[in-house]
MMTF fields as JSON, N, C-alpha, C and O atoms, coordinates in Angstrom:
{
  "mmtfVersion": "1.0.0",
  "mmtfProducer": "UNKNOWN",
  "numBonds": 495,
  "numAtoms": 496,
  "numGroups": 124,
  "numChains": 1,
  "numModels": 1,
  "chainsPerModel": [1],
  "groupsPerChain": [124],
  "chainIdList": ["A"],
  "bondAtomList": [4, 2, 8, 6, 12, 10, 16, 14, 20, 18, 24, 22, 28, 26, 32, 30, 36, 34, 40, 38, 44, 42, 48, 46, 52, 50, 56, 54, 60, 58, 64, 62, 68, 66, 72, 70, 76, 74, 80, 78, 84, 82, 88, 86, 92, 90, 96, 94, 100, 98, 104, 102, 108, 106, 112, 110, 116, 114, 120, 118, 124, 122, 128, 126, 132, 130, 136, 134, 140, 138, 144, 142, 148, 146, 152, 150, 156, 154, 160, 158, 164, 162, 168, 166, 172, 170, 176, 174, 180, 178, 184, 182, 188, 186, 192, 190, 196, 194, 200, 198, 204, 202, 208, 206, 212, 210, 216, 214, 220, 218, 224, 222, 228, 226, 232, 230, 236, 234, 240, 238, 244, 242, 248, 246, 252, 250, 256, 254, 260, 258, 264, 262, 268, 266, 272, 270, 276, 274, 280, 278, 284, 282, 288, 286, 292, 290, 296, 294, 300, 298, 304, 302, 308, 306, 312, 310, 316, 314, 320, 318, 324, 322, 328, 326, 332, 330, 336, 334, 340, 338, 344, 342, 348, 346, 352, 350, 356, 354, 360, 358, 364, 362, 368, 366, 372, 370, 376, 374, 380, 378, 384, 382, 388, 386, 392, 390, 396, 394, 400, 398, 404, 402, 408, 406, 412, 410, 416, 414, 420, 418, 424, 422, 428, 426, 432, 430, 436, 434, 440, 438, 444, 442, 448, 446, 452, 450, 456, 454, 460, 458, 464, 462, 468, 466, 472, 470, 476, 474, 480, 478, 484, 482, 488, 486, 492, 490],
  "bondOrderList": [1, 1, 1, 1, 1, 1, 1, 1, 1, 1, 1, 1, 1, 1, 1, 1, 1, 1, 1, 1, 1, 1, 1, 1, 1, 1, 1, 1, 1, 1, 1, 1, 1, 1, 1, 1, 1, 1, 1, 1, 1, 1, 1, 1, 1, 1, 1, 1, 1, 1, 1, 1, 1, 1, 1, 1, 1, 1, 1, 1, 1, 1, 1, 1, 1, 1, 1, 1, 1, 1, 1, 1, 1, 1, 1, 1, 1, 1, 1, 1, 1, 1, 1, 1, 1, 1, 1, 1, 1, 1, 1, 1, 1, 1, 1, 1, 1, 1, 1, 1, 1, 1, 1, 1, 1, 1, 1, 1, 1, 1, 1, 1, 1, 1, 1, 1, 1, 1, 1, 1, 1, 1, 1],
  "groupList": [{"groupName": "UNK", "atomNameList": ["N", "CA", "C", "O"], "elementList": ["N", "C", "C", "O"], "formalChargeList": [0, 0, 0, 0], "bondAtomList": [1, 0, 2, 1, 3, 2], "bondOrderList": [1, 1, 2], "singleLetterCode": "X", "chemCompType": "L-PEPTIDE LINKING"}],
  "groupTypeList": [0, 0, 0, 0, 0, 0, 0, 0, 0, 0, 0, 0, 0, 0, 0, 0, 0, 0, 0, 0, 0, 0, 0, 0, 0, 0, 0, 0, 0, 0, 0, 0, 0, 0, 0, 0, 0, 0, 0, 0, 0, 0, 0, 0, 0, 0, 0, 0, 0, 0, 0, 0, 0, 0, 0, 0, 0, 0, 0, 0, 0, 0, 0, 0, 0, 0, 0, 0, 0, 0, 0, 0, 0, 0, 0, 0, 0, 0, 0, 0, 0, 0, 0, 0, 0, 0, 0, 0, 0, 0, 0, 0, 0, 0, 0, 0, 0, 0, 0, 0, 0, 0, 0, 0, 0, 0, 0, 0, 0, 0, 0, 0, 0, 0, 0, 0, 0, 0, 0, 0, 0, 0, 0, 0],
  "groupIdList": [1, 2, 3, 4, 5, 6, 7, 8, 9, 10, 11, 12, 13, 14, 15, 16, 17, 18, 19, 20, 21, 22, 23, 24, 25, 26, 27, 28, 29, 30, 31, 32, 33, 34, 35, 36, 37, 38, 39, 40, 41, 42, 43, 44, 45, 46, 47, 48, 49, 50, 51, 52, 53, 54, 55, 56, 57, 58, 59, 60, 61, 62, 63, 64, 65, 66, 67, 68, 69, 70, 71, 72, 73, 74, 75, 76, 77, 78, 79, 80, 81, 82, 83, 84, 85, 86, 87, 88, 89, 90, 91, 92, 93, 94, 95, 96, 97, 98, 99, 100, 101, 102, 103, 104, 105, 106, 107, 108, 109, 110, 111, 112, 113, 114, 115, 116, 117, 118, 119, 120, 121, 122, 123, 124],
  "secStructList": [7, 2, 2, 2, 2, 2, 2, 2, 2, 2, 2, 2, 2, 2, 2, 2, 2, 2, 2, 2, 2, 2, 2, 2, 2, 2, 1, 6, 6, 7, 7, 7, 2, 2, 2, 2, 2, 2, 2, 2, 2, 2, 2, 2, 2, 2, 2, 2, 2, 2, 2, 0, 0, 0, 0, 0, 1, 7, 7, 7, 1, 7, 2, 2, 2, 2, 2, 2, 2, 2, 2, 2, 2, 2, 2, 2, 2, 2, 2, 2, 2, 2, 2, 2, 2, 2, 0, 0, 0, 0, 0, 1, 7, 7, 7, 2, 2, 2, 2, 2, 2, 2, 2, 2, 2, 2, 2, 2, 2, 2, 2, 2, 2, 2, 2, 2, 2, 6, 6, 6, 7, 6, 6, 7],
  "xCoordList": [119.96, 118.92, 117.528, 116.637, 117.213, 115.95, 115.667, 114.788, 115.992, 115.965, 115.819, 114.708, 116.619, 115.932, 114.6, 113.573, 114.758, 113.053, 111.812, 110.718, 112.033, 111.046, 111.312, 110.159, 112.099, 111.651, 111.138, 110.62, 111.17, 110.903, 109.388, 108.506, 108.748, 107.524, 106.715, 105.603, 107.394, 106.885, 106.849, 105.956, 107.541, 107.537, 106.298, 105.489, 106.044, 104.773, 103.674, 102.602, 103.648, 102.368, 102.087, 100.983, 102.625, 103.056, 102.36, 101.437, 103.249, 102.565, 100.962, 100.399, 100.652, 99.826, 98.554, 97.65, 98.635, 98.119, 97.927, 97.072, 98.656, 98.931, 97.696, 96.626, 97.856, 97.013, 95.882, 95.223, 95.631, 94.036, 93.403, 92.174, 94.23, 93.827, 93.207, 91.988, 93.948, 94.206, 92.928, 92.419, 92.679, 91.724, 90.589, 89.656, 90.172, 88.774, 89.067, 88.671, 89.57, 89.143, 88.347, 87.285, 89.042, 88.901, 87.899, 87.611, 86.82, 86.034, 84.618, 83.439, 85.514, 84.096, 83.854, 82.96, 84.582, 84.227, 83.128, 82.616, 82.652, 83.254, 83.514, 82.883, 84.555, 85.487, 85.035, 84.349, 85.831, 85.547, 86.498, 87.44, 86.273, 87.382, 88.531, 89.588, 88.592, 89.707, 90.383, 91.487, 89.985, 91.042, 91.859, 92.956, 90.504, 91.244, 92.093, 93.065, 92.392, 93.477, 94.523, 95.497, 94.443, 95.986, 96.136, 97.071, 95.291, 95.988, 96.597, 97.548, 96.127, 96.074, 97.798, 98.753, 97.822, 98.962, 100.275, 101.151, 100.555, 101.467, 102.024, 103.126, 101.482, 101.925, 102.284, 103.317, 101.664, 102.035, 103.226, 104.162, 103.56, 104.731, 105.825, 106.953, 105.5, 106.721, 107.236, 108.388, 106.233, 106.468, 107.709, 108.894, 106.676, 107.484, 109.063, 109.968, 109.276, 110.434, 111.431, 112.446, 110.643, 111.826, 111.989, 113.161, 111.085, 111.386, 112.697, 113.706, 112.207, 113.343, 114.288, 115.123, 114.562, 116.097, 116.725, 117.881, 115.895, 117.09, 116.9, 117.832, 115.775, 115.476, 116.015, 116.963, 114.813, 115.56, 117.015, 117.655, 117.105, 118.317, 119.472, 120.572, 118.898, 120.12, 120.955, 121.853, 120.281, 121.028, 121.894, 121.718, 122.71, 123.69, 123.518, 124.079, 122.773, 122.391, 121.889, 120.949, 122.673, 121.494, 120.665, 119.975, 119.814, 118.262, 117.221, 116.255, 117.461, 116.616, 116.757, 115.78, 117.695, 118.285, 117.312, 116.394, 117.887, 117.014, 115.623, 115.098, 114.96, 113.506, 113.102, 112.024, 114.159, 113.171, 113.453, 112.91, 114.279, 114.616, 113.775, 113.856, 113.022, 112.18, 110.796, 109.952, 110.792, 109.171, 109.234, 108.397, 109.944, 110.063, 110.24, 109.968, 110.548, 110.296, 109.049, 108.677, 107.961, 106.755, 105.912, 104.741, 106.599, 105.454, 105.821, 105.005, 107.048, 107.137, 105.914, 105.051, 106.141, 105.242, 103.633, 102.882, 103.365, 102.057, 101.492, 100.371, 102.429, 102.473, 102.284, 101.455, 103.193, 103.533, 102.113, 101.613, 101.535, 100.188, 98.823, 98.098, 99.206, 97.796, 98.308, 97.473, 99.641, 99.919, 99.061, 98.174, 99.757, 98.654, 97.33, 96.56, 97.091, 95.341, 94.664, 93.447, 95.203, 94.648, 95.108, 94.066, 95.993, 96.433, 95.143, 94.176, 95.357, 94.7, 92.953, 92.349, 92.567, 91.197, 90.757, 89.845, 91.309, 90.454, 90.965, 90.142, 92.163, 92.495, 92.316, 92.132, 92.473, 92.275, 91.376, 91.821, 90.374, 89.108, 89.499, 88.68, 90.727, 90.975, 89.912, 89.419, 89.751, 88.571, 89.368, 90.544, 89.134, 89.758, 90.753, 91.914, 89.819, 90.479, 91.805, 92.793, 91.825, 92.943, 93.889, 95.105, 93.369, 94.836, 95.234, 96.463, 94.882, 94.732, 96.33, 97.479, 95.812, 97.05, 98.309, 99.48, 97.886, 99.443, 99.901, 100.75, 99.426, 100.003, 100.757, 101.808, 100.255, 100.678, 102.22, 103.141, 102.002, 103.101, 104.349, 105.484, 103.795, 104.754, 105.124, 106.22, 104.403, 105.079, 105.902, 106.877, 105.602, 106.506, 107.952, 108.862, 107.781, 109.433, 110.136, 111.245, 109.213, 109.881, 110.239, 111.224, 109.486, 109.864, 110.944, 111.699, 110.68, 112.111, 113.322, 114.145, 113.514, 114.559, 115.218, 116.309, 114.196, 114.738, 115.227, 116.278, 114.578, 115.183, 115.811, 116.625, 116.052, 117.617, 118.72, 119.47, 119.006, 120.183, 119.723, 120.422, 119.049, 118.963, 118.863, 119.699, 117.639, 117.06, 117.347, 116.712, 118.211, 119.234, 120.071, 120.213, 121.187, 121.963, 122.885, 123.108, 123.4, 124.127, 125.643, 126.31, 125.93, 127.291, 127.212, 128.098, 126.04, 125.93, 125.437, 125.277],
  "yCoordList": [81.089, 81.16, 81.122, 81.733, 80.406, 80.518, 81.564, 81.684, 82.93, 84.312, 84.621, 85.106, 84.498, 85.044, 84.63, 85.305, 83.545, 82.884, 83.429, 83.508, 83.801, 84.288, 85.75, 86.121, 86.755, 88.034, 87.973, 89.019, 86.7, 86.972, 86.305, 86.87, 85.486, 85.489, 86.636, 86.853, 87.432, 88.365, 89.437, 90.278, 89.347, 90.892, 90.496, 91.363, 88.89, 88.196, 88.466, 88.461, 88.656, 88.995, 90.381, 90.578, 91.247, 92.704, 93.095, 93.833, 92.251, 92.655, 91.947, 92.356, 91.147, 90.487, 91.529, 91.792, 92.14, 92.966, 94.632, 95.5, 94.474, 96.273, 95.582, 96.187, 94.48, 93.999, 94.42, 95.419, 93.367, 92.941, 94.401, 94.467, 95.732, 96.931, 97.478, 97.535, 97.813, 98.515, 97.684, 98.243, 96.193, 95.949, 95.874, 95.799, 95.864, 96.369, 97.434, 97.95, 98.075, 99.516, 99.883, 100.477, 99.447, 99.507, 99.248, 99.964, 97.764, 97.29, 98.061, 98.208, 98.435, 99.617, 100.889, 101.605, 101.258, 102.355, 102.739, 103.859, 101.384, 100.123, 100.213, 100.761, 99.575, 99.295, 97.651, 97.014, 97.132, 95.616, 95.312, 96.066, 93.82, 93.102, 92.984, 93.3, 92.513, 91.79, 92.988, 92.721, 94.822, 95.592, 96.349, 96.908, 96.059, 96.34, 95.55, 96.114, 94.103, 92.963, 93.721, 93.939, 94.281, 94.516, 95.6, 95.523, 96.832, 97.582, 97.405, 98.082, 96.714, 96.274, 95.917, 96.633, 94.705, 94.059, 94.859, 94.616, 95.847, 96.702, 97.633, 98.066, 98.094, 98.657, 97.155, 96.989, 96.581, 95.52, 94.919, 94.869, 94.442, 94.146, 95.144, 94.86, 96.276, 97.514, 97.2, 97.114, 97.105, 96.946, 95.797, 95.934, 94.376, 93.508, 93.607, 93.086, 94.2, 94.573, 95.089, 94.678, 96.041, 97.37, 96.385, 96.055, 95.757, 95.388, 93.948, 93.645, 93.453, 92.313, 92.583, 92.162, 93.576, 94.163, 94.894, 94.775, 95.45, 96.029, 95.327, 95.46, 94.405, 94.031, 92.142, 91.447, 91.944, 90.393, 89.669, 88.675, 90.578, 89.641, 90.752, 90.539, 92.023, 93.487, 92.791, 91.949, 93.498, 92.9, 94.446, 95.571, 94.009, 95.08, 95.156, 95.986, 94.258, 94.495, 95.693, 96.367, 95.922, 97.084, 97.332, 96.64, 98.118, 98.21, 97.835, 97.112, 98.335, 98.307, 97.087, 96.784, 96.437, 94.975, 94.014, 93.238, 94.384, 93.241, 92.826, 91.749, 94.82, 94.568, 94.016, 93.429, 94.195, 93.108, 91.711, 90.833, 91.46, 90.361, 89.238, 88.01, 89.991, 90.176, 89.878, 89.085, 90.784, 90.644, 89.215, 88.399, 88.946, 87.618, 86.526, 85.377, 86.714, 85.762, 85.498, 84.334, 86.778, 86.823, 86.548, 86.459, 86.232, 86.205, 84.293, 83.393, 84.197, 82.463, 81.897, 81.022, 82.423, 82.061, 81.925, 80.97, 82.951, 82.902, 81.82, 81.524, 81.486, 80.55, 79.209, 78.389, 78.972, 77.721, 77.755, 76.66, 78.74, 79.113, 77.866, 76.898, 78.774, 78.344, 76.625, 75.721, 76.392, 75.27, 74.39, 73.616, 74.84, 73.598, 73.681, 72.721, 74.611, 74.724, 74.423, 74.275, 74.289, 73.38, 72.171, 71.784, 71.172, 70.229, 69.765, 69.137, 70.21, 69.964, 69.566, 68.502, 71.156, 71.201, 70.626, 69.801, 70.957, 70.317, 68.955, 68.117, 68.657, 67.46, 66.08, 64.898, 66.868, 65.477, 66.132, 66.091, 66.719, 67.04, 67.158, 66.723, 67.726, 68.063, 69.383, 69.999, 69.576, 70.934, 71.837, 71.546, 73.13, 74.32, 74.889, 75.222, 74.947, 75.347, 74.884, 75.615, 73.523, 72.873, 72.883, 72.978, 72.792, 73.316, 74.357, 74.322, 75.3, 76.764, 76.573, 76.886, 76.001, 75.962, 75.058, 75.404, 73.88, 73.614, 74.091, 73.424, 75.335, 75.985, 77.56, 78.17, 77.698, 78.614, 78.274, 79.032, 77.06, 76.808, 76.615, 77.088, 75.821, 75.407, 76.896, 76.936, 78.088, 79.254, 79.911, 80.574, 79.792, 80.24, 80.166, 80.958, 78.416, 77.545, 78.236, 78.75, 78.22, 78.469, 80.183, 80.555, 80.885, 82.218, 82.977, 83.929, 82.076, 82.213, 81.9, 82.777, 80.498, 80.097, 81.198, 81.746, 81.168, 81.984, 83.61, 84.109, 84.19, 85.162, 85.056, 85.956, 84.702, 84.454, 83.718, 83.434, 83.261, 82.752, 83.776, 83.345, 84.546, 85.272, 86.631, 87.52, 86.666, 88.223, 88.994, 90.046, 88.739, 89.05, 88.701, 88.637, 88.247, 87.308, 88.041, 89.251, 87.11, 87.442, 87.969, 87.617, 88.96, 89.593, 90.673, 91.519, 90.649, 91.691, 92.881, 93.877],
  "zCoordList": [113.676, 112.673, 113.3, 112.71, 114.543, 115.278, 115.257, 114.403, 115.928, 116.449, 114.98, 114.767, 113.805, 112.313, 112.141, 112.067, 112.093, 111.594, 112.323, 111.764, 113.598, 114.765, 114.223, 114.001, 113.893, 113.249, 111.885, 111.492, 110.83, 109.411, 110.197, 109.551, 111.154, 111.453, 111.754, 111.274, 112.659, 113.397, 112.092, 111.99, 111.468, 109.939, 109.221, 108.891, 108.887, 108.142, 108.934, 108.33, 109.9, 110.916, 110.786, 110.279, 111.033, 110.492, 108.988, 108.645, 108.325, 107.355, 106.636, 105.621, 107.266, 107.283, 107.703, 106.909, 109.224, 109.45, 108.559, 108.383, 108.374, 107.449, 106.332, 106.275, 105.574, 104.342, 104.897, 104.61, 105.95, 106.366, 106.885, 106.856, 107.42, 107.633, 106.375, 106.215, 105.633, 104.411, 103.183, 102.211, 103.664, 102.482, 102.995, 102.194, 104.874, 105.145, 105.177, 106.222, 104.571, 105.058, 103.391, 103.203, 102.631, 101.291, 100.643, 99.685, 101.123, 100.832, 101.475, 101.155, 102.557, 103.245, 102.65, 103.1, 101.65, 100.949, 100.156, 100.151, 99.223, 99.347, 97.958, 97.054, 97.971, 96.482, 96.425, 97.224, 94.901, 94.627, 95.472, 95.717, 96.154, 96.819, 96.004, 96.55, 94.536, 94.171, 93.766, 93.29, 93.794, 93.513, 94.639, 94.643, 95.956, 97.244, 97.328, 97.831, 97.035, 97.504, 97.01, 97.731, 95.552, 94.713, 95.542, 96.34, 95.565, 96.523, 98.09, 98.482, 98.669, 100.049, 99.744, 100.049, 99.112, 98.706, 98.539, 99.369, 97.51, 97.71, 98.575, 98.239, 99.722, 101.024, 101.898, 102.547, 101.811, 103.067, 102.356, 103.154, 101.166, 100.489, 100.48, 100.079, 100.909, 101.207, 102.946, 103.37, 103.535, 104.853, 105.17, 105.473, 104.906, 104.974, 104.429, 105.082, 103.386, 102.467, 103.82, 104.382, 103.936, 104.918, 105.82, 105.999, 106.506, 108.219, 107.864, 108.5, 106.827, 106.326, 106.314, 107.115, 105.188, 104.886, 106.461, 106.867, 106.972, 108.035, 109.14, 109.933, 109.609, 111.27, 110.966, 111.331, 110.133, 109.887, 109.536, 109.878, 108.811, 107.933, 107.593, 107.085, 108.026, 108.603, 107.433, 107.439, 106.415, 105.097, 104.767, 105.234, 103.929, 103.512, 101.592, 100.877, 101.217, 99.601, 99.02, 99.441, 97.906, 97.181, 97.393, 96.644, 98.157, 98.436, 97.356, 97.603, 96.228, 95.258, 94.403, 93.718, 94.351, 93.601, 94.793, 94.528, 96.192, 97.068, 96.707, 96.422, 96.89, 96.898, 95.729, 95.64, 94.456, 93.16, 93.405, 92.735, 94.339, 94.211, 95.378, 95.325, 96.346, 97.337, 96.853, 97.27, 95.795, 94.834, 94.258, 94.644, 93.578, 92.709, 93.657, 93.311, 94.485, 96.356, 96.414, 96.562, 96.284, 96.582, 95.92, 96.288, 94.085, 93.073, 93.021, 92.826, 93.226, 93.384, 94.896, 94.844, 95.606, 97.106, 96.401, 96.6, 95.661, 95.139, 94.151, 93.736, 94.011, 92.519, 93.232, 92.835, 94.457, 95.232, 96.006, 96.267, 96.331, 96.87, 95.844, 96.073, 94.721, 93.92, 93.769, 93.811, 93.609, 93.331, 94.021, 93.663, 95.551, 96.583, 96.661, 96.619, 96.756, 96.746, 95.601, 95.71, 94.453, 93.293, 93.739, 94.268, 93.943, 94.353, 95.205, 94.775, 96.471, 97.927, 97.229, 97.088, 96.892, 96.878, 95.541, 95.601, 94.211, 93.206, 92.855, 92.487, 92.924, 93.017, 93.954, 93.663, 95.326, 95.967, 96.663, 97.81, 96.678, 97.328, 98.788, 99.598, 99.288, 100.849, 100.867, 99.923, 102.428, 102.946, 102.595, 102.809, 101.996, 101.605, 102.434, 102.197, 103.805, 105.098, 105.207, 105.132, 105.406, 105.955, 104.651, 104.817, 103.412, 102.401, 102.742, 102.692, 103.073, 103.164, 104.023, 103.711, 105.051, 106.379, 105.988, 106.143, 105.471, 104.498, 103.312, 102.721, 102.74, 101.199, 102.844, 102.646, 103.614, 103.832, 104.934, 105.24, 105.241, 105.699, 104.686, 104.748, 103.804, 102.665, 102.07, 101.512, 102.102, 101.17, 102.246, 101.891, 103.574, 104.661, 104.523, 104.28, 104.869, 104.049, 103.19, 103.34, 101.99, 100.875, 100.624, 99.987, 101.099, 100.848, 101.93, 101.731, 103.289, 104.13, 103.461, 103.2, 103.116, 102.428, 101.02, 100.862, 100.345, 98.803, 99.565, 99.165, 100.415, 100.397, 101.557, 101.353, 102.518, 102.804, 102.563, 103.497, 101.136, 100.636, 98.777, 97.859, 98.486, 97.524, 97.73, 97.569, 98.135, 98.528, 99.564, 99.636, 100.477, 101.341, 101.994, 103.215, 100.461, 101.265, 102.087, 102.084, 102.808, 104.138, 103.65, 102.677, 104.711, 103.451, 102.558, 102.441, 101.857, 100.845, 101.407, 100.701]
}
């Protein structure tokens, strides 16, 4: 499972990058930030998808059952996102920054976990 976790990192970096391409590029046009994000967002959420299903977790699931099941991975991570950073920052007045770095660890966890025992499980 080490060698998994070190490719579902390396796919999050990946796609991490494809975002951060795709939404300066966007904003330099310049478009609004918050509609470059949505666009930005949907290619890098394809990326990550593909490199998961066949490099990470060389899943054998429905392609198209995975990837919804992949999305709803991603719309829970977001949710667990705002969770902490309302928590962190308006609640207990932690620096933004440093919530920033424990909501993103905590959605790491959690979105590794859900989709490898859901979103591609092993076997299918």
């Amino acid at each position: 499972m080490t060698g998994e976790f070190a490719r579902y990192a390396a796919v999050g970096a990946i796609g991490t990058a494809v975002y951060l391409m795709l939404f300066f590029a966007l904003v330099s046009l310049p478009m609004d930030a918050v509609g470059a994000s949505v666009l930005a967002f949907v290619p890098a959420l394809v990326v990550q998808f593909l490199l998961n299903y066949h490099w990470t977790f060389r899943s054998r699931s429905e392609k198209l059952s995975a990837f919804r099941r992949f999305a709803g991975v991603s719309a829970t991570g977001l949710g667990l996102n705002v969770l902490v950073m309302h928590a962190g920052v308006n609640m207990a007045g932690i620096e933004p920054r440093y919530v920033a770095i424990l909501a993103l660890l905590a959605v790491t966890v959690n979105n590794y976990t859900l989709n490898r025992i859901w979103s591609f499980r092993p076997g299918k």
